[in-house]
N, C-alpha and C positions, 0 to 999 in steps of 0.2 A: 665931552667924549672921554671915555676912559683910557689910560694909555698906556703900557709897561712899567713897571717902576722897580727899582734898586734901591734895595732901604735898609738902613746899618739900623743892626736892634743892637743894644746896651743892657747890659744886667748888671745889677746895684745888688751888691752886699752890701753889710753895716756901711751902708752909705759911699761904699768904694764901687769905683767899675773893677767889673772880676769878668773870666772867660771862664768856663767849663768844658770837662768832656765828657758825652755823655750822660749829661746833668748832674756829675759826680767831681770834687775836688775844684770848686773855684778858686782861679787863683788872681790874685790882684793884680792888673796893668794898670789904675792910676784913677783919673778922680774923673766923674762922668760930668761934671758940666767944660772942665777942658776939653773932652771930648766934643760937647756939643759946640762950644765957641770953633775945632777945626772942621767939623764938619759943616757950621757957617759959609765959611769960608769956600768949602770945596762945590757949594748950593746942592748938597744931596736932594731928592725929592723929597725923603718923608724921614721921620726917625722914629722908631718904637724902642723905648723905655719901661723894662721890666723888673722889677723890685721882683728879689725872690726869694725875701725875706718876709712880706708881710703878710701875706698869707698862712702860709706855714706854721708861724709862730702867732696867728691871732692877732696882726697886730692894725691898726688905723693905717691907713697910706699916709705916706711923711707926707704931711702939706706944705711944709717950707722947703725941701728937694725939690717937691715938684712946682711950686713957684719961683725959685731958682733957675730949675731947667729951662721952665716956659717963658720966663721973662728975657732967658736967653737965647733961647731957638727961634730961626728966621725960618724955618722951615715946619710943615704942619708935624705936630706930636702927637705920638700917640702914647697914652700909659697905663699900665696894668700893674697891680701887686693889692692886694686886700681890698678890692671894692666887693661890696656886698650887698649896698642898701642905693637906692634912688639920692636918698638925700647926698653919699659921698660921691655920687656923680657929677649932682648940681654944682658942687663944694669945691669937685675938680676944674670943671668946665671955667668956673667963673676965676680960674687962677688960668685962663689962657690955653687947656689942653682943647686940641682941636677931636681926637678921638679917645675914646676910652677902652681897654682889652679886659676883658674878662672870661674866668678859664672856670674854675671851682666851682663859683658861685652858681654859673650858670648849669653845671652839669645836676650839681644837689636843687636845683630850683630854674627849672627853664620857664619858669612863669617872666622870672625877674627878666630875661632877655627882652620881652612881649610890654613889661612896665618902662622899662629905659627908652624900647624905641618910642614910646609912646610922648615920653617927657622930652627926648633932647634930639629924636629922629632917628632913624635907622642907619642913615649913612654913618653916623659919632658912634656905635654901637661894634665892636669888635670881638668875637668869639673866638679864642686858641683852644687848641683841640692838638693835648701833647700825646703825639703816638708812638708804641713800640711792639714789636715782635713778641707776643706772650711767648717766654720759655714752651710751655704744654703742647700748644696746639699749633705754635709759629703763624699764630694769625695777628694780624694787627686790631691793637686795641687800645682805647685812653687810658693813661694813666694821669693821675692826678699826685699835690702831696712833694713838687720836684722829681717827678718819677717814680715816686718811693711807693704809690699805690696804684695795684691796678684795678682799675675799676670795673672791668669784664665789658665796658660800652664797645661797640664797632665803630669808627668815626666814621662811618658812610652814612651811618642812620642819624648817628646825632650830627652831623653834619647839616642831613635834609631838615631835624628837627628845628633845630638852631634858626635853618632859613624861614621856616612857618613861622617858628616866632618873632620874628622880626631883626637879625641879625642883618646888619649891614656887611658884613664882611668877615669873611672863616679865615683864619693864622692853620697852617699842619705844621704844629712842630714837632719833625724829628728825633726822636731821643736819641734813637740807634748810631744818627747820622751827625749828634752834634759836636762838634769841634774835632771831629774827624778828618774833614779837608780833603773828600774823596765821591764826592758829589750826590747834589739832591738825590731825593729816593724817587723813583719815577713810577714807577708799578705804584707807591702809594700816593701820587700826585695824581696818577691816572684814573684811581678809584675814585677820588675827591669830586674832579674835573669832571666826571660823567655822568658824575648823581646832582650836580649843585650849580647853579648860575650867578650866584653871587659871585662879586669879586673874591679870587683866592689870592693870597698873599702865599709864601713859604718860606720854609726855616730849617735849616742845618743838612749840614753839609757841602757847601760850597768850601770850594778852593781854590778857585782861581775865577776868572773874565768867563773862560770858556763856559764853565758850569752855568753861568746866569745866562750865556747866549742859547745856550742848548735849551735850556727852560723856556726861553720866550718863542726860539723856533718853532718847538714843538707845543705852545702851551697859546699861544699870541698875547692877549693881554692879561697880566698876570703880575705877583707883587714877587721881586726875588728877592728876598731877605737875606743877612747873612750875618753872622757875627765875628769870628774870627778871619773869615778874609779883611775884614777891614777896619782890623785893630793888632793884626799880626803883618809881620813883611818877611821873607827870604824864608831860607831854608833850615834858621833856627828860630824860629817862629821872633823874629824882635819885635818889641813892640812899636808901632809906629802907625798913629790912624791915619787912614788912605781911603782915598774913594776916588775913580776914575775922574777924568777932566771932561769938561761939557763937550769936546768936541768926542775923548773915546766913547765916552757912555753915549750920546745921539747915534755915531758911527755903528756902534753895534748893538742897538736897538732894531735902526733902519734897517740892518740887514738882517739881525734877526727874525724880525717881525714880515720882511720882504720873503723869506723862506719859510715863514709859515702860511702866509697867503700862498706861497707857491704850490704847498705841501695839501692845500683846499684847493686849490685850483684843479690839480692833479687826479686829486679822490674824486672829484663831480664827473 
């Protein structure tokens, strides 16, 4: 059975953990396998690991990073940055990642979605789908490239397309919304949620507890992603990785997920 999940994503520059806002100006908090060793510790459910460097500049997925990462995480990983081909799937997989994200690849070539789940299953298979506000027409659309391209897609269509091909599970990340700390986008969560039955995960714009409770109320089971709540603390953003204790995050799951059943209950 599927079940809510809170899951700290990490972004690697030249090999450093960095934050963004916007997708614009990374700036460095510190080294990402220290991260994953406190997040050990804290038993997050999942952690997505984003290189967003390899892409962009053409380059191979670090395979010693990401065997590093994985030989350290006690918790299931997922990573994305430069895949492109079946073979650096296999190549991942067999270095201990439990899932794999892929964004670019899949939009210039939605075959390749259809070839991976075929090799390694649908469930290891991850599709992110970065959205933002076209300036023109203020509709939401993919942008690929770190933001930097838009590609004129609708992410409702390549959303459903993603699921035909065999995507195990759609990422909406936020551009608008990222390292803003002023909560999910919900009008663009709602579009996702009504066209697609896969599991949806989400990304940016969380700031606090509440924001991930409000997401599973209204959402029930669903991934709440977050970057910056949970590698920033206080009110001058310090750096300090955090992630709630087993008893908060169950405590407000329960009740979250208890006011979404109530919120079906109500509609029948």
């Amino acid at each position: 059975m599927l079940y809510p999940r809170i899951i700290p994503c990490l972004l690697v520059h030249n090999r450093g953990l960095v934050k963004t806002i916007q997708f614009k100006n990374p700036k460095y908090i510190g080294d990402p396998l220290n991260a994953v060793k406190i997040f050990n510790e804290k038993e997050v459910d999942e952690l997505i690991v984003l290189d967003i460097d390899a892409t962009i500049e053409n380059k191979e997925p670090d395979y010693q990073m990401i065997q590093n990462l994985a030989v350290e995480c006690r918790m299931p990983l997922c990573y994305g940055g430069g895949i492109r081909t079946i073979e650096q799937v296999q190549r991942i997989f067999a270095l201990g990642v439990e899932k794999i994200a892929i964004s670019a690849a899949a939009l210039k070539d939605p075959e390749l979605v259809l070839k991976i789940a075929k090799q390694v299953g649908n469930q290891s298979i991850v599709v992110v789908l970065d959205v933002k506000k076209d300036s023109v027409d203020n509709k939401y659309k993919i942008f690929s490239c770190n933001g930097q391209k838009n590609t004129g897609q609708d992410p409702v269509q390549v959303a459903m397309e993603m699921t035909i091909r065999g995507a195990g599970e759609i990422v909406i990340n936020s551009i608008n919304r990222d390292g803003m700390m002023n909560g999910y986008d919900l009008t663009l969560i709602d579009q996702i949620r009504k066209s697609i039955n896969l599991p949806l995960t989400v990304l940016g714009g969380a700031g606090s507890l509440k924001d991930i409770k409000l997401l599973v109320s209204r959402y029930g089971i669903i991934g709440a992603a977050a970057g910056s709540l949970f590698v920033f603390k206080g009110t001058y953003h310090a750096v300090l990785i955090n992630y709630p204790s087993s008893a908060e995050k169950n405590a407000l799951i329960k009740e979250a997920y208890q006011d979404f059943l109530n919120q079906k209950t109500l509609i029948k």
